[in-house]
N, C-alpha and C positions, 0 to 999 in steps of 0.2 A: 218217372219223368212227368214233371207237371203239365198239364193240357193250356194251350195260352187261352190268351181270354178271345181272340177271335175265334177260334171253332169250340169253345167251351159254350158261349153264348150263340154258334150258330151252327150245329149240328149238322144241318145239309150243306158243309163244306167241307166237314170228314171226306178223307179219304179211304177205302180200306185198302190195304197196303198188300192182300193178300187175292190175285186175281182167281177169278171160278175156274174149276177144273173144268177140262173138258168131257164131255159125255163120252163113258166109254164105248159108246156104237161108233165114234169116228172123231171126227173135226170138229172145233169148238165152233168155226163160223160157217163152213156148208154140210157140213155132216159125212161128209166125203171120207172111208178111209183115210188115217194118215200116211202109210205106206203105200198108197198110190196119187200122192201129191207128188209133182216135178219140184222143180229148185224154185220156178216164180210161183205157183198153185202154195207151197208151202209158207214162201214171204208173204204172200198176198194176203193168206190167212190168217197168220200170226201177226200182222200189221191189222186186219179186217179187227180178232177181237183186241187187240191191245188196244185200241182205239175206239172201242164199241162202235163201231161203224153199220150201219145195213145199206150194203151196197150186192149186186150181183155175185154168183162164183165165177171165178176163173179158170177152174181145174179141168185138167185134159181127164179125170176120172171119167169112164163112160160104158 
């Protein structure tokens, strides 16, 4: 598939298409076990790196 000529000519508009794994010691955004996130602790975070955000955890892990 041909690369168009806007991000051929402007590299830092690439996307990569393929988001980072998570570290396997826990959570991509608080490091939190994943298996001791709730329903919102786990939207929050998967919203947190989807969106490369740096904001607080929310997780009731403790």
């Amino acid at each position: 598939m041909p690369t168009s000529v806007a991000t051929a000519d402007r590299p830092e508009l690439r996307v990569d298409p393929v988001p980072a794994p998570a570290p396997a010691s826990g959570c991509g955004a608080c490091g939190h076990p994943e298996a001791g996130h709730d329903a919102v602790g786990l939207r929050w975070c998967r919203a947190t790196v989807d969106s490369a955000l740096d904001r607080a955890c929310v997780c009731q892990v403790g």
